[in-house]
N, C-alpha and C positions, 0 to 999 in steps of 0.2 A: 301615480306617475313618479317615477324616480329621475332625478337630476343629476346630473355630474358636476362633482363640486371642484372648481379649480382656485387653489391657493395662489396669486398674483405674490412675484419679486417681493412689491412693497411689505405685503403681509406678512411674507418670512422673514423680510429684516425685521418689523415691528416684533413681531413673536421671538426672534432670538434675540433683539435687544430686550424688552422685557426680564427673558430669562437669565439673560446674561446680571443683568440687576440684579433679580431675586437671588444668583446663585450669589453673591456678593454676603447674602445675611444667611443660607440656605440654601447649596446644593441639590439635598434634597428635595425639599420644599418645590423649589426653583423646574426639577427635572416632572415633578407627580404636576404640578400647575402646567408644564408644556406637555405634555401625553394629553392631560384633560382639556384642555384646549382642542388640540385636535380632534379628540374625540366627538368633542360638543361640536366644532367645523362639521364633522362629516355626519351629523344629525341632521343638515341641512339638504342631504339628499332625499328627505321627503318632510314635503311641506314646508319647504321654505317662508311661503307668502305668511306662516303662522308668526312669523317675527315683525316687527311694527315698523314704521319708517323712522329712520333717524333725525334725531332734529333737524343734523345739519341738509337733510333731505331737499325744502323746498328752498333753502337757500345757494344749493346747486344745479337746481333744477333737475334734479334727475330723482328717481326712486331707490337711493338709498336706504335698507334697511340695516338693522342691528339683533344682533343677537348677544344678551347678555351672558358672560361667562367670570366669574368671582371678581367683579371691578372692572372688568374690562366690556368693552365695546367691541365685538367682532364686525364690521361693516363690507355692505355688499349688496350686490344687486342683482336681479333675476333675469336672465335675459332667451328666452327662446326654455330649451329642456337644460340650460346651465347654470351655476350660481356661482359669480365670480367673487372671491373676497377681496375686498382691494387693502383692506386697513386693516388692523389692530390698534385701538388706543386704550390707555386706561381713562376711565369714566372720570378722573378731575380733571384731563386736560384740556385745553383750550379743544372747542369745535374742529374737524377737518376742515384744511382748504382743499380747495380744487386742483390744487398743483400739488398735491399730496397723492395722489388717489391715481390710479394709474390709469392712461387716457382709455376712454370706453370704445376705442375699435381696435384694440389688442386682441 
């Protein structure tokens, strides 16, 4: 079965502030890191459930997963034939809250 992957507001500001960083030391660098990112996103349209749940998972109560992409945390959740991304974090930062994550009946 294939899924329709939709990228949520929050996620693209995470992804273009990111970038916006990297291009700080690397431009380049910064541009080939956000193509692959998306890329790796839209891998998500099959087999999503193959990515594990994210820590911050049961202390949201909800089935967040992650899909890891060079440091970073792509997070997201399955719902019905969709897979919503809500977040981007890099892997040191503090766990998501819940007031982060864009509300789940968007």
């Amino acid at each position: 079965m294939r899924f329709t992957v939709r990228v949520m507001p929050r996620a693209l500001a995470d992804a273009d502030e990111a970038m916006l960083w990297m291009s700080e030391r690397s431009f380049e660098r910064a541009l080939n890191w956000h193509q692959g990112l998306f890329e790796a996103i839209q891998t998500l349209e099959y087999l999503p459930a193959r990515c594990g749940l994210a820590p911050e998972s049961q202390a949201l109560g909800i089935a967040l997963r992650q899909l890891l992409y060079r440091g970073y945390k792509v997070l997201f959740v399955i719902e019905g034939h969709y897979v919503r991304v809500l977040a981007i974090r890099h892997g040191h930062r503090r766990a998501v809250r819940r007031a982060e994550i864009e509300p789940l009946d968007n």
